[in-house]
N, C-alpha and C positions, 0 to 999 in steps of 0.2 A: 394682749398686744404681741405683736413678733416682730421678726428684725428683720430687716434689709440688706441685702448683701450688693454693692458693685460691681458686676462682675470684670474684668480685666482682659481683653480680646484684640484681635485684630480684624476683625468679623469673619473669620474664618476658623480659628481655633483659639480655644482657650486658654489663658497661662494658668502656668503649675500654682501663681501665687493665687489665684486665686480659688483653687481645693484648699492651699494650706489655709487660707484665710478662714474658710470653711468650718474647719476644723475649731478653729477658736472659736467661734459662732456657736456650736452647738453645746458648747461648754454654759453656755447662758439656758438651757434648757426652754428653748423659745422656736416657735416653728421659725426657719431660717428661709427667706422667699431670696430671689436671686435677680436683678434685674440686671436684662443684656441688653443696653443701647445702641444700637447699632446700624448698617446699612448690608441690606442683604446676611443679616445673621443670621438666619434659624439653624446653619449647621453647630454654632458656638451655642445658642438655645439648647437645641438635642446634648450637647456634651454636659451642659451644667445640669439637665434632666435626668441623667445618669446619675450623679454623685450623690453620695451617702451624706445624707443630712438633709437634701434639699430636700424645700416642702413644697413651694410652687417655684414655676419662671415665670417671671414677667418680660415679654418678649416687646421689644419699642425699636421698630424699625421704620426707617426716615433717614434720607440723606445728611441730614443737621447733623446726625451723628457718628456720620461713616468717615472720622480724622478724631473722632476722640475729645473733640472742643470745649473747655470746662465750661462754660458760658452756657449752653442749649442743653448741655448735660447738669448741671445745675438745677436751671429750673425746672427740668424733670422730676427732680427728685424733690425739688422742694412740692412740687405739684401730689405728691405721693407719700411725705412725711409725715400728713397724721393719719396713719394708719400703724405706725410704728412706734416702736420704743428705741429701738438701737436703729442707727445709719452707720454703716462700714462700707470700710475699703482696703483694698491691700495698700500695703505701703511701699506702690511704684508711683513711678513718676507722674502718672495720670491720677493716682486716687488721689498723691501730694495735692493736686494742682486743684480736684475737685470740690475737695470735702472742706476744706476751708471756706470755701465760698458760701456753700451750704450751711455750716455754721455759723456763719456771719449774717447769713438771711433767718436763722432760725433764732439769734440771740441767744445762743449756749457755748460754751467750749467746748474744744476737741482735745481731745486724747489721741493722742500719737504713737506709733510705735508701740502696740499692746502687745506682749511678752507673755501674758498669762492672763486669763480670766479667772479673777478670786471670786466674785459672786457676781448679782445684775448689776450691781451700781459701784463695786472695788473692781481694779484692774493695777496692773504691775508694768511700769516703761523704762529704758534703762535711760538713767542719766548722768552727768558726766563723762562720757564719752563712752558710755556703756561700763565706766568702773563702781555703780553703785546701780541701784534698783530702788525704782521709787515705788510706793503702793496710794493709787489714787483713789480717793472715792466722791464721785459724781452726784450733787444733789440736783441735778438739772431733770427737769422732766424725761427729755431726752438724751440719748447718750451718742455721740455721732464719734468714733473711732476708724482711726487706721492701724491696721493689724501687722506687725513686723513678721514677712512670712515664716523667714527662714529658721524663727522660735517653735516652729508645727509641722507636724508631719501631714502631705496631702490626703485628703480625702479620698474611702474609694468606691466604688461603682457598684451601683444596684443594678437587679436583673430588669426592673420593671421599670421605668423610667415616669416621673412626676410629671404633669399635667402643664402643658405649655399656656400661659395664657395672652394673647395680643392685646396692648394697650395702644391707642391714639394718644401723641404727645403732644405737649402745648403750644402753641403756634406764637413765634414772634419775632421780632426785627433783630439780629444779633450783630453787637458791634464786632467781633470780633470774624474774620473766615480765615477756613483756609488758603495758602498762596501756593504751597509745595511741600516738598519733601525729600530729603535724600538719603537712602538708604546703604548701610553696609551689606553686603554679604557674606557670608563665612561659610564653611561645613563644619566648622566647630561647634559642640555643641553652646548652647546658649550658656553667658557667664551667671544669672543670678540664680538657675536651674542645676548645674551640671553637678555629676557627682562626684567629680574630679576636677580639682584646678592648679593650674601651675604660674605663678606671679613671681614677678621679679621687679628689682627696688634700682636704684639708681648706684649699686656697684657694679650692675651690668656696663656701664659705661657709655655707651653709644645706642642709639635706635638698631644701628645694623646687629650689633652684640648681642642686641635683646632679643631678636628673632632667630640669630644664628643658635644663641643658647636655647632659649625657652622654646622657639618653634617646632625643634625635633624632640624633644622631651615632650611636648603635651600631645604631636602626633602619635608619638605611641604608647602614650596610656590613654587615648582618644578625650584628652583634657580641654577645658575651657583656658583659656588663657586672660590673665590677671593680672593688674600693674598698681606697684607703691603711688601716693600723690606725687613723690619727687621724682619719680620714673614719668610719670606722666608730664608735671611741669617742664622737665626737661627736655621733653618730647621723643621721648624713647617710645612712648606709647600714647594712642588715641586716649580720649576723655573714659569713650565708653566704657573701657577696658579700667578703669580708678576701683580698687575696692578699699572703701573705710568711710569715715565718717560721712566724708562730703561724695564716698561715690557709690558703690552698689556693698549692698550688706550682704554676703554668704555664708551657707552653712552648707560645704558640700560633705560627703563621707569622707575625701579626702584633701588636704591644702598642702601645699609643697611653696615655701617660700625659698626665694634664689636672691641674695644679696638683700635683704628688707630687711634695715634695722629690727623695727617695731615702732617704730612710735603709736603712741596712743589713737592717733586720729585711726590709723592701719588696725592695730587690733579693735576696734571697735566696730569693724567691719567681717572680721574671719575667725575671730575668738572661738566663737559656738561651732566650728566646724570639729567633727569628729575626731578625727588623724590628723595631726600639723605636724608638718614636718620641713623644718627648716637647714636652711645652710649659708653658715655667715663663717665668716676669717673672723671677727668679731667674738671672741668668746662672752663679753659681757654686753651683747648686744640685746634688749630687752622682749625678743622673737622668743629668745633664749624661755624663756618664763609661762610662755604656754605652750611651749612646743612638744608634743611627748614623743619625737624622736628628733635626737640635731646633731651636725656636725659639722665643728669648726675645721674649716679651711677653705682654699683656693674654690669657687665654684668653677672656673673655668677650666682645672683641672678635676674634682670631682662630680658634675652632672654630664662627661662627657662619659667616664666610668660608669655611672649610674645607667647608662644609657644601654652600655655593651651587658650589661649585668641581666635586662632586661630583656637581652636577645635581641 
């Protein structure tokens, strides 16, 4: 048997989460096939055909597909599940939204959040807010997971590239379409990717504060830019921008938190990053505790320093 991979696209290029996903996949020692659902994909095909691991692509192009719809991407995959042992996903928004559904049509549980593969049928997820580590082991025939990317390093590139194959999808009435969409733009790079991130918590004070402080500190370390929940509720900053429990989980090489306590929900989203580097007035502020460089005081007067430091 082999596994199935989702892969995660825009149909134009492929996200990083889903190399790192990759990565865990082949830790199962299972040929790892890759399906790309999409509209107009073959260039996202060609890319996943590169990567070290894959064993086929399965290429499923069809308009049904080209917005991502968990509904027609569904039963795709249920159309395709007994061929396999494992169903994965990365753990963005889209695989959230898919693999449930899949699992609820195939009468098994899902595994959330895989952190590590211990063998085909144990897997490791964090819970309570990432302050503990569970170890699961699946007696289900099949094992349909989403893989927490930011636990894995991505995948890389072979010379020869794996064998594209086209499949025809299922045909059917879907209640669900899409209406629209509306996009941000940025040149930043992306926040669940970047290798650098610079976030800020709700001592910033104001939306304008947040951008006057953080905006030139992440333009010149060329950072992704990242916000506490209470920075966000406060609306100092968009949703997309939340990182922790309830918003995007990061592991970049570097995190620089600006006024963020810590709370629990926040470190459960930045913890795994390599370098934390924090700056609160708060000496006992709980940032403080996985931070491996900090310093208490004024950020308004210290990230403007930081700044001149850096030329």
């Amino acid at each position: 048997m082999t596994t199935l991979l989702v892969a995660d696209h825009d149909n134009r290029v492929l996200s990083d989460a889903t190399a790192r996903a990759l990565t865990a996949l082949c830790a199962l020692d299972d040929a790892v096939h890759v399906l790309v659902a999409g509209h107009q994909a073959r260039p996202v095909a060609e890319q996943v055909a590169k990567l070290h691991g894959t064993g086929r692509v399965i290429l499923v192009d069809d308009a049904a597909f080209a917005h991502g719809l968990a509904e027609p991407l569904a039963a795709l995959i249920l159309s395709l599940a007994a061929d396999y042992r494992v169903i994965a996903a990365p753990a963005t928004s889209g695989g959230k939204d898919v693999l449930p559904r899949v699992a609820a049509l195939l009468d098994v549980m899902q595994i959330s959040d895989v952190v590590r593969v211990v063998s085909p049928d144990t897997f490791e997820r964090p819970i309570y807010a990432g302050n503990a580590i569970a170890v699961v082991q699946s007696t289900d025939e099949k094992k349909l997971l989403t893989i927490r990317t930011s636990a894995f390093a991505a995948a890389g590139t072979i010379a020869v590239a794996v064998p594209i194959e086209e499949v025809v999808p299922p045909q059917g009435v879907w209640l669900a379409r899409f209406e629209g969409e509306t996009l941000s733009s940025s040149d930043r790079p992306d926040l669940a990717s970047a290798r650098i991130v610079v976030s800020g918590g709700r001592a910033l004070g104001s939306a304008e504060k947040f951008q006057e402080i953080i905006g030139p500190l992440a333009e010149r370390l060329h950072a992704a830019i990242g916000a506490s929940r209470a920075a966000v509720d406060a609306g100092y900053a968009p949703n997309d921008l939340q990182v922790g429990q309830t918003g995007k989980v990061v592991a970049p090489d570097l995190y620089i938190a600006l006024g963020i306590s810590g709370a629990i929900q926040h470190l459960a989203g930045m913890k795994d990053s390599k370098i934390i580097v924090a700056i609160n007035k708060d000496e006992d502020a709980p940032i403080f505790q996985v931070a491996d460089y900090g310093i208490v005081g004024d950020l308004f007067e210290i990230v403007p320093e930081l700044e001149k430091a850096l030329g």
